[in-house]
PyMOL Python script that loads the backbone (N, CA, C, O; Angstrom):
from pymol import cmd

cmd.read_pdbstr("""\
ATOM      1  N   UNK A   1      70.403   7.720 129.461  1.00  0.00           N
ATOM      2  CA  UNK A   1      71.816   7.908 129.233  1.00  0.00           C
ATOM      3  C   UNK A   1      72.269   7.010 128.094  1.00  0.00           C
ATOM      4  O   UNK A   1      71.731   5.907 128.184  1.00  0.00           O
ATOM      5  N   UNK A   2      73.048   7.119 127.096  1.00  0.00           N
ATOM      6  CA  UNK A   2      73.373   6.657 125.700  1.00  0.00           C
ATOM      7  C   UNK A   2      74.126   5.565 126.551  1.00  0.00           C
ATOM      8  O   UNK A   2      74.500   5.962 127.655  1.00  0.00           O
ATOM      9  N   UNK A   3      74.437   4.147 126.200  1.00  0.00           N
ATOM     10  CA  UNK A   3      75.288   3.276 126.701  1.00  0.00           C
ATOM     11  C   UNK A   3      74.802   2.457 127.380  1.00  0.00           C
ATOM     12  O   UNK A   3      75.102   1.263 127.396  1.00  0.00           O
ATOM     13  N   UNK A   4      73.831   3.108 128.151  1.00  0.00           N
ATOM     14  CA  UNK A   4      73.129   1.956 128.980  1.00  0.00           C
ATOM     15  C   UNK A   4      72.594   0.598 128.347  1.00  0.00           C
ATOM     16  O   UNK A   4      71.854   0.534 127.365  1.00  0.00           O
ATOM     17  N   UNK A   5      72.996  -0.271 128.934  1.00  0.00           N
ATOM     18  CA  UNK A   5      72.475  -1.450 128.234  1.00  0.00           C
ATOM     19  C   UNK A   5      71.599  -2.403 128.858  1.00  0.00           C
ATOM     20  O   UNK A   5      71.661  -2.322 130.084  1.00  0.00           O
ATOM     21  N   UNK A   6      70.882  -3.194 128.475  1.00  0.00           N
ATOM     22  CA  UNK A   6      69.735  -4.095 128.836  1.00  0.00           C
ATOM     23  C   UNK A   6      70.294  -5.602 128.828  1.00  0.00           C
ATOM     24  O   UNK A   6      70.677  -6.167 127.803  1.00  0.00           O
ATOM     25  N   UNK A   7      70.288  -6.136 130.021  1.00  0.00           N
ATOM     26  CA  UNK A   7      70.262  -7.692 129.513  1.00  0.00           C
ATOM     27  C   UNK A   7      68.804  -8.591 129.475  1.00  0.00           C
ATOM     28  O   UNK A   7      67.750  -8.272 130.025  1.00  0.00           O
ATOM     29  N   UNK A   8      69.061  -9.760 128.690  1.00  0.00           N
ATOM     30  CA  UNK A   8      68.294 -10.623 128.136  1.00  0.00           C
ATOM     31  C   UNK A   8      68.119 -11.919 128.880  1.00  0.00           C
ATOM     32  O   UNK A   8      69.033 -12.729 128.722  1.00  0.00           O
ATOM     33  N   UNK A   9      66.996 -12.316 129.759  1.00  0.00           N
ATOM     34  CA  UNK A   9      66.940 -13.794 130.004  1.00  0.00           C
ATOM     35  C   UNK A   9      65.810 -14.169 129.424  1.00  0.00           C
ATOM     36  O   UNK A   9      64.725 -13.602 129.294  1.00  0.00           O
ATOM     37  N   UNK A  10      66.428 -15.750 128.919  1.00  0.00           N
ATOM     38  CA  UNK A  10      64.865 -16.371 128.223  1.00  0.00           C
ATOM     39  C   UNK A  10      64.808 -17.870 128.603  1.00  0.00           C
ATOM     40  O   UNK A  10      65.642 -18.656 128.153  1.00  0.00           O
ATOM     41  N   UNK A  11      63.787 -18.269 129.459  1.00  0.00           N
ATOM     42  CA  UNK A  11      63.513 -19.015 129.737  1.00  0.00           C
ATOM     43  C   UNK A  11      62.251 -20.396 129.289  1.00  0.00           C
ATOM     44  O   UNK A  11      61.108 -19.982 129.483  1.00  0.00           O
ATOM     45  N   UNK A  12      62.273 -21.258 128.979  1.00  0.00           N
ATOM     46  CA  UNK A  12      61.376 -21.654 128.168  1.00  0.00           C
ATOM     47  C   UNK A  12      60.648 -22.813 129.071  1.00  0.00           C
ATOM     48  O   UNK A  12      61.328 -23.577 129.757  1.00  0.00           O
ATOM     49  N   UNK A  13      59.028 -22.901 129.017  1.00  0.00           N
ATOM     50  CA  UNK A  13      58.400 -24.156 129.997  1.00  0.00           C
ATOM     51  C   UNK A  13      57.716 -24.419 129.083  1.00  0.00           C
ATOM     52  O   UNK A  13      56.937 -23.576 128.636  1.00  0.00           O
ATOM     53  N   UNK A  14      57.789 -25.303 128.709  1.00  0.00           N
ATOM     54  CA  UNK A  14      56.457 -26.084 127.616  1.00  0.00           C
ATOM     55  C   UNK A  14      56.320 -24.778 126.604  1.00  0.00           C
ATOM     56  O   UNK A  14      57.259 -23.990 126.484  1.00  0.00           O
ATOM     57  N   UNK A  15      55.485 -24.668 126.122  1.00  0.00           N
ATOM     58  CA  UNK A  15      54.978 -23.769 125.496  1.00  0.00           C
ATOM     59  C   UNK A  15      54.809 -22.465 125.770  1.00  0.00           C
ATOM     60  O   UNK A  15      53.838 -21.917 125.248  1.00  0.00           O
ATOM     61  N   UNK A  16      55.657 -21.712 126.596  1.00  0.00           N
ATOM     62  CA  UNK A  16      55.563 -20.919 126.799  1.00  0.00           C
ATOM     63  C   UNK A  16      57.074 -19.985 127.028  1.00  0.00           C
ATOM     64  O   UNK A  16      57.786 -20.985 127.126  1.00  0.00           O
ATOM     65  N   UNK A  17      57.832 -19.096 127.146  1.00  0.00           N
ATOM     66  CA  UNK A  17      59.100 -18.695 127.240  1.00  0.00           C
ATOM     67  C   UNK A  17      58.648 -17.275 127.925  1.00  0.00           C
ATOM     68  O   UNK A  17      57.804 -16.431 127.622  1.00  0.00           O
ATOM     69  N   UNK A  18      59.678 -17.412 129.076  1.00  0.00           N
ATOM     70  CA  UNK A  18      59.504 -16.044 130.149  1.00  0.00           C
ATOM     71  C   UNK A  18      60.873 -15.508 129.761  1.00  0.00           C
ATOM     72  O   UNK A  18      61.956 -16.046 129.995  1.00  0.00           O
ATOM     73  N   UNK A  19      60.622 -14.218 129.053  1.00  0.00           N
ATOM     74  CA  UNK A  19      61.735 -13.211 128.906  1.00  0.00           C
ATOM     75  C   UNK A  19      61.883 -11.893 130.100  1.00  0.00           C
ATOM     76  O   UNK A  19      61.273 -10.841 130.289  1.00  0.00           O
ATOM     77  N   UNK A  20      62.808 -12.453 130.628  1.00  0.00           N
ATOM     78  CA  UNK A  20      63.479 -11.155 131.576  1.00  0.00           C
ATOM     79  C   UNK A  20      64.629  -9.771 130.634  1.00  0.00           C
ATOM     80  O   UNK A  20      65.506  -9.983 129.797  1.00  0.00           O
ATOM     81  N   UNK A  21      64.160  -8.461 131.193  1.00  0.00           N
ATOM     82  CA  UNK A  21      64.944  -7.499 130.843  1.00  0.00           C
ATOM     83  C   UNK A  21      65.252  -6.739 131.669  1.00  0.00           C
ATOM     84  O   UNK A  21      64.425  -6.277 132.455  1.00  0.00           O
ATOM     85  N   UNK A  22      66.585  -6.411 131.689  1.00  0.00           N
ATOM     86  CA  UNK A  22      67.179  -5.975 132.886  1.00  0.00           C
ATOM     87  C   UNK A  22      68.186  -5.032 133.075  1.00  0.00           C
ATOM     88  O   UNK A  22      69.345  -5.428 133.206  1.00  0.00           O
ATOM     89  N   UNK A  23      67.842  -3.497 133.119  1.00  0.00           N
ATOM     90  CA  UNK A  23      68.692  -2.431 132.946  1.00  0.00           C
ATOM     91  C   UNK A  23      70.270  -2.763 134.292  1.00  0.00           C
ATOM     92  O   UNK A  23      70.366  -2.921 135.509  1.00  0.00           O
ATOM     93  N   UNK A  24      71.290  -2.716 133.008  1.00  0.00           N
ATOM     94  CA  UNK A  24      72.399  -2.885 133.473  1.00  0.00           C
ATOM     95  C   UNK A  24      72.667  -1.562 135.119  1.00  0.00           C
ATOM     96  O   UNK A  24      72.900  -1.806 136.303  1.00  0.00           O
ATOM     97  N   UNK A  25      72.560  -0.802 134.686  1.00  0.00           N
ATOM     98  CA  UNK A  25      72.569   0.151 135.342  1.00  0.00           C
ATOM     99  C   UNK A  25      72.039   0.693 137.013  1.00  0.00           C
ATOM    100  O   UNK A  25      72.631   1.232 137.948  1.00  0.00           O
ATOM    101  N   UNK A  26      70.687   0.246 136.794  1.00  0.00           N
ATOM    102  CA  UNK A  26      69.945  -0.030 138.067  1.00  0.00           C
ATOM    103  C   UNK A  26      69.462  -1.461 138.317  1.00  0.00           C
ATOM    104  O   UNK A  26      68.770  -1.727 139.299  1.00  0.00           O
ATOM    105  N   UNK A  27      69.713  -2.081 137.711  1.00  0.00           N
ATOM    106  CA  UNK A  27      69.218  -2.906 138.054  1.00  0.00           C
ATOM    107  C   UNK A  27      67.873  -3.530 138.365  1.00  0.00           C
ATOM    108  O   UNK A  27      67.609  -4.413 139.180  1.00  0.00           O
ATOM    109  N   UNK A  28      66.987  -2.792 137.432  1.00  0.00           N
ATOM    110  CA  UNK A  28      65.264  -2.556 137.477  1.00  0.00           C
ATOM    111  C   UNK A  28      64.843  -3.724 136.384  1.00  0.00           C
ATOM    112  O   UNK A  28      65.178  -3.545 135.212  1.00  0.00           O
ATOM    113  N   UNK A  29      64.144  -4.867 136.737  1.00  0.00           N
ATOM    114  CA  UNK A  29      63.728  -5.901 135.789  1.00  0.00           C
ATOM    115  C   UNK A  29      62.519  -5.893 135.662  1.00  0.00           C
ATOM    116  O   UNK A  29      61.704  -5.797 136.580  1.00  0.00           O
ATOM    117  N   UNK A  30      62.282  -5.997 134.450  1.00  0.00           N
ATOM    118  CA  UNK A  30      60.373  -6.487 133.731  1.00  0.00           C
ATOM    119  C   UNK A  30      60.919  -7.737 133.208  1.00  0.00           C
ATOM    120  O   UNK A  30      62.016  -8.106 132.787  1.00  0.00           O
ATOM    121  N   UNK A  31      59.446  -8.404 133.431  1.00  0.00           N
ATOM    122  CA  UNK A  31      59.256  -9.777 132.327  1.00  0.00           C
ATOM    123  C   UNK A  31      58.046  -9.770 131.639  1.00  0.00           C
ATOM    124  O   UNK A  31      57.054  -9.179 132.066  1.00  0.00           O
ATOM    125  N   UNK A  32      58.082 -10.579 130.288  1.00  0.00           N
ATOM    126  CA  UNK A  32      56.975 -10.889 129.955  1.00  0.00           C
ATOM    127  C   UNK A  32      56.534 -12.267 129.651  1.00  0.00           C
ATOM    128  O   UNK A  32      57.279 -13.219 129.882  1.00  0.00           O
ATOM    129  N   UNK A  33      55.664 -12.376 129.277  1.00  0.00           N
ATOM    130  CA  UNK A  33      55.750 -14.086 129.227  1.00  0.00           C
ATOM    131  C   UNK A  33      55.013 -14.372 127.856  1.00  0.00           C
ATOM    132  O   UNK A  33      53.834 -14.034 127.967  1.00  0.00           O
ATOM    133  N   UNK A  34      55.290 -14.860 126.647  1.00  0.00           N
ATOM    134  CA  UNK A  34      55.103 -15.424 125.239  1.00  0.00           C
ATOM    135  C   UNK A  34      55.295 -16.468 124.758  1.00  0.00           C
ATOM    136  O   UNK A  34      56.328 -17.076 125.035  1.00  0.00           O
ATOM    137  N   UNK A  35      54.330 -17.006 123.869  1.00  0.00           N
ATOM    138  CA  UNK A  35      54.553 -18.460 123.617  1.00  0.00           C
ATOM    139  C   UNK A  35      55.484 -18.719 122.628  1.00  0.00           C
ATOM    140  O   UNK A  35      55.430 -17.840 121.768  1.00  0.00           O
ATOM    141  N   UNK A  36      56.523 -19.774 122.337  1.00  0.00           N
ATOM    142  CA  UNK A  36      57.904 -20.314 121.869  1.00  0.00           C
ATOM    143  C   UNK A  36      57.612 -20.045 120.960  1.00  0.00           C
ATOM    144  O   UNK A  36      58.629 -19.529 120.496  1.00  0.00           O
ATOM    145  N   UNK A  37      56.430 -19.965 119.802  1.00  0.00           N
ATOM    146  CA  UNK A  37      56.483 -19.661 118.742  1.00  0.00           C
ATOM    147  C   UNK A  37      56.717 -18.090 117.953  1.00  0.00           C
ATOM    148  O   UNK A  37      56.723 -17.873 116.742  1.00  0.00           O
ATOM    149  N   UNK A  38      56.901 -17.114 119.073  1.00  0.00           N
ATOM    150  CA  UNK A  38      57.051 -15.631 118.536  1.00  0.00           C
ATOM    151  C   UNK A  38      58.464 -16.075 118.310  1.00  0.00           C
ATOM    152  O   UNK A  38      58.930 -17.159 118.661  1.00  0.00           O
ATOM    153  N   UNK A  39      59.074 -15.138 117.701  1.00  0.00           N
ATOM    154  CA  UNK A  39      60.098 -14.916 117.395  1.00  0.00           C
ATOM    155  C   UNK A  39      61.030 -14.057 118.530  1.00  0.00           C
ATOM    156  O   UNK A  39      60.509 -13.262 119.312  1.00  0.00           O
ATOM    157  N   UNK A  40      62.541 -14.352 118.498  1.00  0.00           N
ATOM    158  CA  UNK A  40      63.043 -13.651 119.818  1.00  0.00           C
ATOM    159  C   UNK A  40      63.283 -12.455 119.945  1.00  0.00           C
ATOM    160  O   UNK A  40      63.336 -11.969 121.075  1.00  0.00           O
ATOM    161  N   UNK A  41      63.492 -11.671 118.793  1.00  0.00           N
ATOM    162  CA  UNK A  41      63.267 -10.365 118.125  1.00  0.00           C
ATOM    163  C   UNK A  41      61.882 -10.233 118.610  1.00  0.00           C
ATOM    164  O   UNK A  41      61.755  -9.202 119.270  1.00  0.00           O
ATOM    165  N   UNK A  42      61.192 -10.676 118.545  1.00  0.00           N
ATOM    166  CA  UNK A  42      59.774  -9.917 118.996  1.00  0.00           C
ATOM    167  C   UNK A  42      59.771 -10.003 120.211  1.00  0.00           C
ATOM    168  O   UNK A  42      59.912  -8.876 120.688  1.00  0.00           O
ATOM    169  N   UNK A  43      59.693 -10.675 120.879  1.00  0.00           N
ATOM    170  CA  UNK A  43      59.434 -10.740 123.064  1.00  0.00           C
ATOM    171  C   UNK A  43      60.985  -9.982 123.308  1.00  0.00           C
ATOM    172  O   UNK A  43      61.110  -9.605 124.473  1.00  0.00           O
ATOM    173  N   UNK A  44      62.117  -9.709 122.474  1.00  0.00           N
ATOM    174  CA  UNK A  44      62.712  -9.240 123.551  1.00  0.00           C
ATOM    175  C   UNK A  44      62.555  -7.330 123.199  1.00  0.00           C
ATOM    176  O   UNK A  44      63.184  -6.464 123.806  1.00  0.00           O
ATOM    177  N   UNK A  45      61.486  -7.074 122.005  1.00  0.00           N
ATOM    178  CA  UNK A  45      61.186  -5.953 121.922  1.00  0.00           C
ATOM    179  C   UNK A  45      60.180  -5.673 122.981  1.00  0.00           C
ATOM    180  O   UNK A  45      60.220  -4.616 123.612  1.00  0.00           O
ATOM    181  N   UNK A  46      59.313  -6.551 123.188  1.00  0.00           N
ATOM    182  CA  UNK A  46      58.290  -6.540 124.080  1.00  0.00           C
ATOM    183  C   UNK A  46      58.676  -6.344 125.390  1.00  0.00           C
ATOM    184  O   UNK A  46      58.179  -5.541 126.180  1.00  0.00           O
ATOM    185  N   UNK A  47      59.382  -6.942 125.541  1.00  0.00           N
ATOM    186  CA  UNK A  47      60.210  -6.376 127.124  1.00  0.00           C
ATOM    187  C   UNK A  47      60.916  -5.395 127.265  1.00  0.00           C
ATOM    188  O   UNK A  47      60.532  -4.784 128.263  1.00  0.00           O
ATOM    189  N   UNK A  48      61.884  -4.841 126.719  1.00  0.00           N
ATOM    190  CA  UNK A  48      62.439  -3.771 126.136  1.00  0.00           C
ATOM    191  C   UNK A  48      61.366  -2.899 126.537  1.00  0.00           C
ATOM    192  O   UNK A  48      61.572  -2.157 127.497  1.00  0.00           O
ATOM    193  N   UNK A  49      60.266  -2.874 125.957  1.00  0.00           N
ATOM    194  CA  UNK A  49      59.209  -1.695 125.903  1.00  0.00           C
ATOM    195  C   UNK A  49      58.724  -1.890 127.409  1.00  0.00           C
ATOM    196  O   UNK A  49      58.776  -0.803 127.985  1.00  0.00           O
ATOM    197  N   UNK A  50      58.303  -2.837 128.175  1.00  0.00           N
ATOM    198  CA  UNK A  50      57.805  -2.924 129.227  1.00  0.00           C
ATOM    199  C   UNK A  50      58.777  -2.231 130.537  1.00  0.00           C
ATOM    200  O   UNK A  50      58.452  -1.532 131.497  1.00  0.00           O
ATOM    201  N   UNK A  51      60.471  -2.929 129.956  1.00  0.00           N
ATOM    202  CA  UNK A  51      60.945  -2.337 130.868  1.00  0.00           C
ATOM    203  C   UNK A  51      61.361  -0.418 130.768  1.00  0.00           C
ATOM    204  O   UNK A  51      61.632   0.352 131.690  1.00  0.00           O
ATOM    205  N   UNK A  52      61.282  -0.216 129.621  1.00  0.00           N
ATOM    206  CA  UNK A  52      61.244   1.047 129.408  1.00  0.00           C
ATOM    207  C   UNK A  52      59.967   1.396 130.083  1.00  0.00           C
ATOM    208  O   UNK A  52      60.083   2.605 129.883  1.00  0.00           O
ATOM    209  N   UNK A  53      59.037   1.317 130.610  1.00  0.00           N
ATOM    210  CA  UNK A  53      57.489   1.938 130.754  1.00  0.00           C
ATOM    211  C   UNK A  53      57.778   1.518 132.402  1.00  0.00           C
ATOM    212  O   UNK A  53      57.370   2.363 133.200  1.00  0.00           O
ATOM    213  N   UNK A  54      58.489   0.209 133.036  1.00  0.00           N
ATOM    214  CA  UNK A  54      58.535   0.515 134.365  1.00  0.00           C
ATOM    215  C   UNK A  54      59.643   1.264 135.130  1.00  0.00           C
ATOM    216  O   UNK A  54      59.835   1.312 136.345  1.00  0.00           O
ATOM    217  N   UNK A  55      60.431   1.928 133.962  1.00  0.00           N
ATOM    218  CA  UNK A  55      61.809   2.559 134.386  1.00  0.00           C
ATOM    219  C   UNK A  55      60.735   4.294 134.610  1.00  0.00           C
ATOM    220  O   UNK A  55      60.778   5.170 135.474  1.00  0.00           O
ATOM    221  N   UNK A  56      59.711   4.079 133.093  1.00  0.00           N
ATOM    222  CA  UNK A  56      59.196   5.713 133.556  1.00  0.00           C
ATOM    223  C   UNK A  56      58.759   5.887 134.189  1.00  0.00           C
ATOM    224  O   UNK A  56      58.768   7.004 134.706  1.00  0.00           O
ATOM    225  N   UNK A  57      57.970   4.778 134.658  1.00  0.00           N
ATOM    226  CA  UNK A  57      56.941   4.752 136.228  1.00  0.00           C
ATOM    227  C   UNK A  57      57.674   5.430 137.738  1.00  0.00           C
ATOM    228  O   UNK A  57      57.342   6.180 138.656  1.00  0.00           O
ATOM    229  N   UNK A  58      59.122   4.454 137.210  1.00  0.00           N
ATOM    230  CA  UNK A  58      59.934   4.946 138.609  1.00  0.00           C
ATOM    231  C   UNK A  58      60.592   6.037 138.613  1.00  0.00           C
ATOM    232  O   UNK A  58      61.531   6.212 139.390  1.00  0.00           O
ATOM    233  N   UNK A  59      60.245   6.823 137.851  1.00  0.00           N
ATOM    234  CA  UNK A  59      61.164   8.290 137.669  1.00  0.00           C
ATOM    235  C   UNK A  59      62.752   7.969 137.068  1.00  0.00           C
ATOM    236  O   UNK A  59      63.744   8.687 137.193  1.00  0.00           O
ATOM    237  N   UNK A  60      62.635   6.566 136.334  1.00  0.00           N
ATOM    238  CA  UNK A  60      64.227   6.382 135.903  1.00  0.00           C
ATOM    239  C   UNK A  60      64.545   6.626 134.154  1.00  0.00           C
ATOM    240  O   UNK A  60      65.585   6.523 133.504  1.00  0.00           O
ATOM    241  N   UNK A  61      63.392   6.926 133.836  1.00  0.00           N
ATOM    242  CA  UNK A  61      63.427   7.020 132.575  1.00  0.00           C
ATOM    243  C   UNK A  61      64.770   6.799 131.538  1.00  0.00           C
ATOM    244  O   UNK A  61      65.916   7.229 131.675  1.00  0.00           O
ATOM    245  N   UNK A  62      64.296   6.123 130.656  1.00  0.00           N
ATOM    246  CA  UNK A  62      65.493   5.611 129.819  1.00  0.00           C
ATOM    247  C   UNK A  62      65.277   6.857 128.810  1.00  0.00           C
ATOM    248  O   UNK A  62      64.183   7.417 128.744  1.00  0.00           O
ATOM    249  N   UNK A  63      66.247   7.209 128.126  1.00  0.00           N
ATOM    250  CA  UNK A  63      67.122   7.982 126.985  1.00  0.00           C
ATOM    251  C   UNK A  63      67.757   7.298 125.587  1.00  0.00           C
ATOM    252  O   UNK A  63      68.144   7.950 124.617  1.00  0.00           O
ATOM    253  N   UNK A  64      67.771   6.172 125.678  1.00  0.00           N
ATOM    254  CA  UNK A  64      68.651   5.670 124.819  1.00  0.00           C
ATOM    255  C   UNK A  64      67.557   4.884 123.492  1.00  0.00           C
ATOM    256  O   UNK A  64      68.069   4.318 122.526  1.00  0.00           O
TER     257      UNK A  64
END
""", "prot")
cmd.dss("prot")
cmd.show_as("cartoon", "prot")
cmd.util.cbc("prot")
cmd.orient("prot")
């Protein structure tokens, strides 16, 4: 559905930063976990994509 939006958590432990993504909508979260040196543009594409792939898993498929 066009509109739907994703939120962003980023969490950082030593060397490492756990990005949560989290369809506003249902409420369906993926994480991934990348080291501080990627860029945030990159892990929060990476999640983005993950949570898109566990939304298709669940028959929730994203559109947008």
């Amino acid at each position: 559905m066009p509109g739907r939006g994703v939120i962003f958590e980023f969490v950082r432990r030593g060397n490492i930063v756990r990005v949560a993504a989290v369809d506003e909508a249902t409420g369906v979260e993926a994480w991934i976990i990348g080291p501080v040196s990627a860029s945030q543009a990159d892990l929060k594409t990476l999640a983005r994509r993950k949570l898109d792939y566990v939304m298709k898993k669940k028959g929730l498929g994203r559109s947008d």
